[in-house]
C-alpha positions, -999 to +999 in steps of 0.1 A: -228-083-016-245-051-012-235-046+018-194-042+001-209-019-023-229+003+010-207-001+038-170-010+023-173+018-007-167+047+011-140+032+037-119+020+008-121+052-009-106+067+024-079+042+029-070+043-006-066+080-012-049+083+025-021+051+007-022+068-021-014+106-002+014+088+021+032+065-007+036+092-031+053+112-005+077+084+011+085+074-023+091+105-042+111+116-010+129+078-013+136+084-052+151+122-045+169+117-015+180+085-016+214+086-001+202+098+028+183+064+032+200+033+045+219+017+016+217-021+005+254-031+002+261-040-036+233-018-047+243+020-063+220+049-052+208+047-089+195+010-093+177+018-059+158+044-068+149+032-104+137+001-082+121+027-057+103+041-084+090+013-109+079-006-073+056+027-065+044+021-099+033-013-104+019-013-063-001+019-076-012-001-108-023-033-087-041-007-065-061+012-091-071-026-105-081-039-073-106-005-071-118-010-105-125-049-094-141-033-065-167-008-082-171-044-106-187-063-079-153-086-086-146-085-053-124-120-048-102-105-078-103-064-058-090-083-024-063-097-046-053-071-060-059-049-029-036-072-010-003-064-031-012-026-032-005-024+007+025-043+001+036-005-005+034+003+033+047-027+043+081-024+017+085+012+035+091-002+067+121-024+053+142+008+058+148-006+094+161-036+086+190-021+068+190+007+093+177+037+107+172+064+079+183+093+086+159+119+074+140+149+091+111+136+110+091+146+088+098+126+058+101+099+084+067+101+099+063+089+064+075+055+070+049+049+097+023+066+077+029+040+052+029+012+074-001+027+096-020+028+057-011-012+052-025-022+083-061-005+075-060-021+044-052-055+060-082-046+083-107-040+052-094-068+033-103-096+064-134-073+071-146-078+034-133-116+028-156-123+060-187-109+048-180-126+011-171-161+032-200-157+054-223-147+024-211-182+004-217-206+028-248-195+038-259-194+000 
């Protein structure tokens, strides 16, 4: 497992603070300017971004745990964890399949950065569960 702790510590740091960096402006941006996002029909501007914001929340929580579970040596329990907090980049891209939001580009770029953030974490997360899979079986 050491080689989590040497090689995987600082890359998940990076990832993390870059998720962290991009989610808490696409959210924020979500929460303030939400009308200018596409809306779900049946859902007011309020009740989205109350769920906007408790969902930014709870991803953040699950992300700080799966961290902790890292720095633990839990690291089953961090990928776990780790797994629902990129959930957050994926959600952002659910803007398109309402429709195209129509925001400057910068606050769009967000949506990407988001997205862009899930992916590397997808790519740690198979990248540690095959050195943890390829450490069991050959213990």
């Amino acid at each position: 497992m050491d080689v989590l702790r040497e090689k995987g510590l600082g890359l998940l740091r990076v990832i993390l603070a870059f998720t962290l960096v991009s989610t808490v402006l696409h959210y924020t941006h979500n929460v303030v300017r939400a009308a200018d996002y596409p809306q779900i029909p049946g859902i007011s501007v309020l009740v989205a971004q109350i769920v906007v914001a408790v969902s930014w929340v709870v991803f953040t929580v699950c992300g700080v745990l799966g961290y902790r579970a890292y720095l633990g040596g839990r690291y089953w329990r961090s990928l776990a964890f780790l797994l629902v907090y990129s959930l957050s980049g994926l959600a952002s891209a659910g803007h398109f399949l309402v429709g195209v939001p129509q925001v400057p580009a910068f606050w769009f770029a967000t949506i990407f950065t988001d997205t862009l953030a899930a992916v590397a974490l997808w790519v740690f997360l198979c990248w540690a569960a095959m050195r943890l899979n390829r450490v069991s079986v050959a213990g």
